[in-house]
C-alpha positions, 0 to 999 in steps of 0.5 A: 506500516507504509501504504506499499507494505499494506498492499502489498500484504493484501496482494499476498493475501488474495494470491494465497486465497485463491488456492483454497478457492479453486479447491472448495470449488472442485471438491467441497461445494455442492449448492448452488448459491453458494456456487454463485458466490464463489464466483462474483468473489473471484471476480471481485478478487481479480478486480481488487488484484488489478486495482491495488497493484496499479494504485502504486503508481497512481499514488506515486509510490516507489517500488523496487525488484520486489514488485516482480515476485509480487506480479508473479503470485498476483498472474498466478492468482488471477489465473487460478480464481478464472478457473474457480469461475469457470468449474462455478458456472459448469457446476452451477448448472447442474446443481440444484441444492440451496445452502442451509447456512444461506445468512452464516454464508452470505456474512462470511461472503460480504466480510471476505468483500469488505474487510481487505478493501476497508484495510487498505483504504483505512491505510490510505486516509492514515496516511493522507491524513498525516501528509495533510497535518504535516509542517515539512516532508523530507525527501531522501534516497538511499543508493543501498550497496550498490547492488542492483534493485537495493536504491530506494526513496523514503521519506518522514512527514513532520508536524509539531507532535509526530514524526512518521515515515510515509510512502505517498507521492514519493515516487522519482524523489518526491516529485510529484509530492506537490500536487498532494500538498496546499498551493502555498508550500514550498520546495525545499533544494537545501536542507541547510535552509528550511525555516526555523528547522535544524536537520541532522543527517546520518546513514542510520538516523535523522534528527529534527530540530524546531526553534532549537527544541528536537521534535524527532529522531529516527532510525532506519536501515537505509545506506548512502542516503542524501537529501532529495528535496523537502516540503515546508507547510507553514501551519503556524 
């Protein structure tokens, strides 16, 4: 799964959780704690909505129409999770009952806090972690059919004994993508040209050669790519 995709589905996942929210805060909460909860949770959600949306353009990844359809449930969360922090504090007040379950409720309260944050930065250290163990990156766009929103940038990293598609850094055809790789790395213009490596590329399929031994082959469903520019990490 690529970063954006992780996040993405995170995002999903906060926008769809605010409806239960907003419902067990009008008609299933009677204590006082738990009201407290409820609303540090909310707010902790918008926080997290706001952050991980904009970590794609901190960690330059690209993004296309979809984005839009995203923004759109993330607004309608944020605005559904203030209302469950506004009917809390009202209900708050006037509630005077303490949850029995107060430790079964304080567990599902942290494992709502910390499990998708732990997802997305466990993605985060993967991936970086690949770029890191990396021997070259290659930079591809894909103009799709033409048809607006459908171009798109992807990318593979490439060590000795894997090859995975990455998302990081990738952003206006990897040009930022130096700044998350070792100062000696150099800045591949000409696939034809990269030390030691033979590249084929097709509309559907990349193979990679290393010393005439072939130490990749991927499929994707992108259409009319070329070549944006590669990244040679000489870990020899």
């Amino acid at each position: 799964m690529l970063l954006k995709n992780c996040i993405y589905l995170i995002e999903i996942l906060f926008s769809i959780g605010s409806i239960p929210v907003l419902m067990y805060s009008i008609y299933s909460n009677p204590y006082k704690d738990i009201c407290k909860k409820s609303i540090l949770l909310a707010t902790i959600y918008i926080v997290y909505i706001v952050f991980l949306f904009s970590l794609l353009g901190f960690c330059n990844i690209p993004y296309g129409l979809e984005s839009l359809m995203i923004s759109l449930a993330m607004l309608v969360a944020v605005i559904l999770y203030i209302v469950s922090i506004v009917i809390n504090i009202k209900k708050r007040k006037k509630l005077t009952q303490i949850s029995p379950n107060k430790k079964r409720v304080t567990a599902i309260f942290v494992m709502l806090l910390v499990l998708p944050i732990l997802f997305v930065s466990f993605k985060f250290i993967q991936v970086k972690l690949t770029i890191d163990k990396s021997n070259l990156i290659l930079v591809y766009y894909s103009s799709g059919n033409g048809g607006i929103g459908e171009s798109d940038y992807f990318a593979y990293a490439i060590g000795d004994d894997f090859c995975h598609q990455i998302d990081f850094g990738i952003d206006i055809g990897g040009l930022y993508l130096h700044e998350y790789l070792p100062k000696d790395t150099i800045e591949i213009k000409d696939i034809s040209v990269i030390p030691n490596y033979e590249i084929d590329t097709n509309d559907n399929e990349i193979t990679v050669y290393k010393n005439g031994k072939q130490i990749c082959k991927k499929r994707n469903d992108y259409f009319n790519i070329k070549f944006e520019r590669g990244f040679y990490i000489n870990q020899d």
